[in-house]
Each structure stands twice: as C-alpha cells, then as structure tokens.
C-alpha positions, 0 to 999 in steps of 0.5 A, a space after each residue: 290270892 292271885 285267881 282271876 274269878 273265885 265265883 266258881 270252882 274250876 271246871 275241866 274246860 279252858 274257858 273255866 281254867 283260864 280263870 286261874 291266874 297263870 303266875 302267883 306274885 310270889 313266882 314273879 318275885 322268886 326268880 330262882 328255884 332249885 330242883 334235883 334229878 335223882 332216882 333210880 337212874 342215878 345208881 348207874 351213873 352213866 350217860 345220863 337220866 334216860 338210862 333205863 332207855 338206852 340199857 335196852 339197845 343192843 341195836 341203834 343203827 342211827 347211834 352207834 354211842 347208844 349201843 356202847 351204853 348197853 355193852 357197859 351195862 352188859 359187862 357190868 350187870 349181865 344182859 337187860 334180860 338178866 338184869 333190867 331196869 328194876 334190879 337197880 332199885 334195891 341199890 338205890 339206898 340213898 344212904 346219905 340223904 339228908 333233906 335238911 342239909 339239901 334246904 340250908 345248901 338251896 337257901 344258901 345258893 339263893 333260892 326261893 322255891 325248891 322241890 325235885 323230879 317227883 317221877 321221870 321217864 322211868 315210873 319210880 315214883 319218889 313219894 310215898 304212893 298207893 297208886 303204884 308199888 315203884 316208889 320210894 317209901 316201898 322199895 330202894 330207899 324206903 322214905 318218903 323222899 318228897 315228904 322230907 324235902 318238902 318238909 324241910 323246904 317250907 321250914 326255911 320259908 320256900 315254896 316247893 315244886 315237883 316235876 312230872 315226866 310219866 307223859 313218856 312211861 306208857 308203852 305205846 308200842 306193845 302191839 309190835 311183832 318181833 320183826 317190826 321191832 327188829 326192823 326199827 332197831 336197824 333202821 335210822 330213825 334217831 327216834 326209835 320209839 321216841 314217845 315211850 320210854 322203855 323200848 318194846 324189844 321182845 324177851 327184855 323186861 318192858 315186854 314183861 306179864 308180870 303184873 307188878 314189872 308191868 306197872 313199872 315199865 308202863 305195859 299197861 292199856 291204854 285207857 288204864 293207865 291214863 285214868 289209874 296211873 298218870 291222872 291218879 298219881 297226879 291227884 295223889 301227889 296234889 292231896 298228899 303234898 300241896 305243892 305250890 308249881 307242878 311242872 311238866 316235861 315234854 310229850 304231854 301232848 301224848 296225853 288227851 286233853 281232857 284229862 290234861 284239863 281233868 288235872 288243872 281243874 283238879 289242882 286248882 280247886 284244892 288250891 283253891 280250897 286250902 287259899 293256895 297260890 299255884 301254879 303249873 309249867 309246861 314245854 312246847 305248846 302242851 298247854 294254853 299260856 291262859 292258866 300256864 307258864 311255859 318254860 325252855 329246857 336249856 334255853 331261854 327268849 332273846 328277848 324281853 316279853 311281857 309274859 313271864 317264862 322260866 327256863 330249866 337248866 342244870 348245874 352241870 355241862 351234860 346229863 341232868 343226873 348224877 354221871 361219874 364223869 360229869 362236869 359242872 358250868 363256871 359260874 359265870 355262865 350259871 349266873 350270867 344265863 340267870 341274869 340274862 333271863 331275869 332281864 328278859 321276864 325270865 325265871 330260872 329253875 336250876 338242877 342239881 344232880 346228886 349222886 345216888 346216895 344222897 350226896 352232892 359232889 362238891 364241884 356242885 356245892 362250890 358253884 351254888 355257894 359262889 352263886 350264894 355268895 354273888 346273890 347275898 351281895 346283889 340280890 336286891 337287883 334280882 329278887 322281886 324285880 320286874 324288867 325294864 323298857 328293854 332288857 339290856 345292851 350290848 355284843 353278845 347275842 342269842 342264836 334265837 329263843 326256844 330250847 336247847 339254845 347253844 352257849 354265848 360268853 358275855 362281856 363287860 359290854 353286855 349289860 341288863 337292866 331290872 327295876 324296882 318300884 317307880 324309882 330304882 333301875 339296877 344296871 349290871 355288867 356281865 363282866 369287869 370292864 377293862 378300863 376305869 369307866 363303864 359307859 351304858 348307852 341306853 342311858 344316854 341324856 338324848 334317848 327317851 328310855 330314861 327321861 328322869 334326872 338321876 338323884 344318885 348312883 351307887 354300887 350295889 355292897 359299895 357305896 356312892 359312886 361320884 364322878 359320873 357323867 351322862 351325855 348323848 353317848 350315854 351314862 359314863 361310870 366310874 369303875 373303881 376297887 371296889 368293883 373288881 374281883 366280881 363275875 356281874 356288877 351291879 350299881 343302883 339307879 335312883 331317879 330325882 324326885 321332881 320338886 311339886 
C-alpha cells in the first residue's frame, strides 16, 4: 500500500489526510492514461463541450463568436426557450458504443490507466445514479456508461479514473433581477457568470421551477445542493465503481473546504478498506500537494520537479469533445509534449473525443495506434521510469509552466533523458538528426552529471551501436539505418559496473 499511516482512518482535517500518500507507485509507473470527453455536449457537435453554456447567449457584448453559437443553435433547433439544453438528451443514443473496443483501442495507444468525464459542467451524470434523474442509465443512452468501461478497463489490467467538473453545476446567480442580467449580458465582462455553467438569463430553461429541470441546470439552494448533490454523487460514484484516481477540474475552490476534506476522507477510508491504492487530482491550487497531485490543462512544468504532476491534454487542436470540424495534433507534437513531460516527473493524461454515437473518428484512432506503435518499440525508456539529474538539453524552450501553455516544435537537438534502476539511462531525440552522428552534451566526459564508465550503448528496437565516442564536447553517437524513419529516438545507456 502506498498510505503513509494506516494506524487510523481518515479524519476530514488536512493534517489526517495528509497521511495519505499522494502518489500510489502504480501512478509513477503508468505515465500514460486515456480518457473521453463525451456527453450530451456531443449531440451538437459545435464549438466545444461548454455548449450547454454558450446556446443561451443571444447577448455577449465581449464575444461576438458566443452570440453566433446561439444563432446556429436558433436556426437549427428553435430558440433555447423552446429547445434547451435537456432536449438534446434523448438524442444522446450512443448507438454505436462499445466499451470493449474503446479498452483494445486505449491498450493499444499504450495506456495504462483509463477512465472518462463521469460528469461535466452540464449535470448529466454518466453513471448509473440514484442521486440525480440526469444520468446515463435513465435517460439518453440508458447504460451504465461507466460501469462498462470500467469493466472493460480492468479486464485488460488498467487502472480507471473518472474526472468531476460538477464544482461549476451550481446556479449561483438566481438572485439576479432581469436588469441586472440584462446589464452583464451587454457589459464586457469575458466572464459573464464565470462560476456557473448555465447563465441565469430569465424565461430560459436554467431559470426553470421544474422540480426535475432544476436538478439538471444546478437551480437549486445552496447548502442543498452541496450536501445532496455534489458531495453525494461523489460518494456514490466512490461506493458504486472504486475508482483507483478521482480527478477535479477548475473551480473547486467554489466548493467549501470542509466538504472538500468530507470527500478525500470519504475516499481514502473505503480505499483503505478494500486495500486500494488511490489517489486524486486537481488544478490550481484547489487543494493541498500533501494528499493530492496537481495537474496542468494544456500545459505542463518547464522544468524537472521532485513532485510528480500530470498534465491533461487532447488528441485534438481545439474542443475537448467531439465538434464536426475538429481537427486532431501530428503525432509528433502528442508524443514529444509526452516525452518532454516524462522528463520532467510528468504524466500524462490524453483525451479522446468521440462522436456522439460512440464512435472514435479515424484521425483520432491513427494518432493513437501511431502513438501505439512508437510506445511498443520504446516503452521501456517511458514506463516505470523515473527522471534523471536534469531532464534533458537542447534549443527549444517552454514559455513557462502552468496551463494553457502555447505550442513549441522540437528538434533533433532536443534531447530528454529517463532512468531506470541504478544503471540504465534512456537518451531520446525528439527528432532524426540531420547528420550521421548525435552528440549529448550533458554527457560530456569533464561534466560530473554522469561520472560512470559506459558499458555500452544501444538503440532502443535496434541493436548495439559502436563507434562511439565521449569527450569534453559530450557523448558522439553514430546515427545509423536503423534509426531513420522515426518521430523520437531512443538509445539505451548501461554504466560499467566497477570491478570489486
């Protein structure tokens, strides 16, 4: 078990939770996981996954490209006062889902945990609920969405997460008049009700009394819905589906702390009880790195730290679920942002965005067998490794750590480094390089970095190269037939043993 203290069970304070180990072994080794973006969201294909949000905007003074998401949604549906949010969950059908063939196309990619957005923004829980009428088993689909996944998940030895976003569900703003609405609307604000999801706009349906419209839109009191809605579909989803990493997304500081701690001591208790390994992420600073892993939405560190992160990124160049005109990253830019993280004491966590029938499009499915492919020749340099004394060398830089960080194009001459045991250390390219050799410059013979005789160098689904060389402008490789054709190169460093 990977707890700190099991004298105990876990009590809702951070010096009880702190206890808990923040990253299970089986997170260190794992480096790659896979999760969906797929909901309701996905029937209309548009924009992105926080159309439930931008369909109520016949106003945003600030964001002229919101109000045209409502005019499509108007000339497609009829008027979100007509047609809301929740009349798209009968079209939600996933026709064409399969669980088992999601597992074989995960496995495959190379990853080793899985799981999906159990519930978004949007209050449409993905699960078979009790706690709220707006899930999978009930309406849209009517199957147990996460129970099928996650079955089929651990029947190929991963580990499963799901991701939380419900923090943003809460209508926080029903106390609003029709002029103080109307006057945010025309104001230039780009956060116009930034902490709920669904705007309050008056007449439209997150304004609705209806007693079950309400539990779906997040119209609800306060105190209530804290206590028998976000705290409660948490516990039930722990009870219901043991999952091995609960992620949060942002504004889970909107949530009171004690009920923040209520749900990490709830966790970690039943872990504890079935001798379960778990563990949580979260963005920002929405809770402490004593019992948590915190993690970077389209970002990453620019440097190597001694507390592991994850980053969570897509597959694609724009939403996070399925859009009609979504495009999808090279898979250089996926694998080498993977590499560059691994480096650095970095996992990575990579979205998938189905189309609302279950299906993946195929430029999704190519990346992740390429992906596959890259990872079946050279896993061993990414998988159960840890990082070395720096991460790595070379031209290319990160504008910063954080989120949201902009795109770099890597080079030959950007190399990282992973180590394995006390004797092997993986040098990879990110890229071929141009001549016959590769010189690394951190491995140069006057640098106390690597102070070790080398016993032999080899390429990684090659065999022993020969021929090198290593001197004060650092180790020289011979780049030979054997190493063309490839987006990252790998070769194996094993040190000399000294002789006793």
């Amino acid at each position: 078990m990977a707890q700190r203290d099991e004298a105990t069970t876990y009590q809702p304070d951070e010096a009880s939770l702190s206890r808990h180990s923040e990253v299970p072994e089986w997170f260190r080794d794992a480096k790659l996981g896979i999760y969906v973006h797929w909901g309701v969201y996905s029937v209309p294909a548009d924009r992105d996954e926080w159309y439930p949000r931008w369909m109520h905007f016949r106003e945003y003074a600030s964001r002229p490209e919101i109000e045209a998401v409502y005019q499509r949604h108007v000339e497609r549906y009829g008027p979100p006062e007509e047609f809301g949010y929740h009349d798209f969950v009968p079209m939600f059908t996933a026709e064409n889902f399969d669980a088992d063939e999601w597992a074989d196309l995960f496995v495959a990619a190379g990853a080793k945990f899985a799981g999906l957005v159990a519930e978004h923004h949007d209050g449409f829980a993905m699960w078979d609920s009790a706690v709220t009428p707006w899930n999978a088993a009930d309406k849209g689909p009517e199957r147990d969405v996460v129970g099928e996944l996650y079955e089929a998940y651990r029947e190929r030895g991963l580990k499963v997460m799901g991701s939380f976003h419900h923090a943003r569900n809460l209508q926080r703003y029903s106390d609003l008049t029709a002029e103080e609405s109307n006057a945010l609307l025309a104001g230039e604000d780009r956060w116009i009700f930034s902490d709920s999801h669904y705007p309050w706009i008056p007449g439209q349906p997150p304004t609705s009394d209806d007693p079950e419209l309400r539990l779906l839109y997040g119209n609800v009191p306060e105190s209530e819905w804290l206590e028998e809605i976000w705290y409660a579909k948490l516990t039930e989803f722990i009870d219901s589906y043991h999952p091995d990493l609960i992620y949060f997304d942002s504004w889970l500081d909107t949530i009171p702390q004690s009920y923040r701690d209520r749900f990490a001591a709830y966790y970690f208790n039943a872990a504890r009880e079935r001798g379960q390994d778990v563990m949580v992420t979260h963005k920002q600073e929405d809770l402490p790195l004593t019992w948590s892993v915190e993690d970077f939405e389209k970002g990453r560190m620019d440097r190597l730290t001694d507390q592991v992160w994850m980053t969570d990124d897509t597959i694609s160049d724009g939403s996070w679920c399925y859009t009609e005109d979504l495009g999808v990253k090279p898979l250089t830019r996926v694998l080498h942002d993977f590499i560059d993280s691994v480096s650095k004491n970095g996992q990575l966590l990579l979205n998938v965005s189905p189309m609302a029938d279950g299906t993946i499009p195929d430029n999704q499915r190519a990346v992740l067998n390429d992906l596959g492919h890259w990872m079946d020749r050279n896993g061993e340099a990414i998988y159960e490794t840890r990082p070395w004394r720096v991460y790595g060398e070379g031209p290319t830089k990160l504008s910063g750590s954080g989120h949201f960080l902009d795109a770099v194009s890597y080079t030959a001459g950007d190399i990282r480094f992973t180590t394995k045991g006390s004797d092997t250390l993986y040098v990879i390219a990110l890229g071929e390089p141009d001549g016959d050799t590769l010189t690394v410059k951190s491995l140069a013979s006057d640098l106390t970095l690597y102070e070790d005789e080398i016993a032999s160098i080899s390429l990684v689904g090659g065999g022993e190269v020969n021929g090198w060389e290593r001197g004060t402008e650092g180790l020289v490789i011979p780049v030979g037939d054997d190493a063309r054709g490839q987006p990252a190169l790998v070769w194996k460093i094993v040190r000399a043993v000294p002789e006793e």
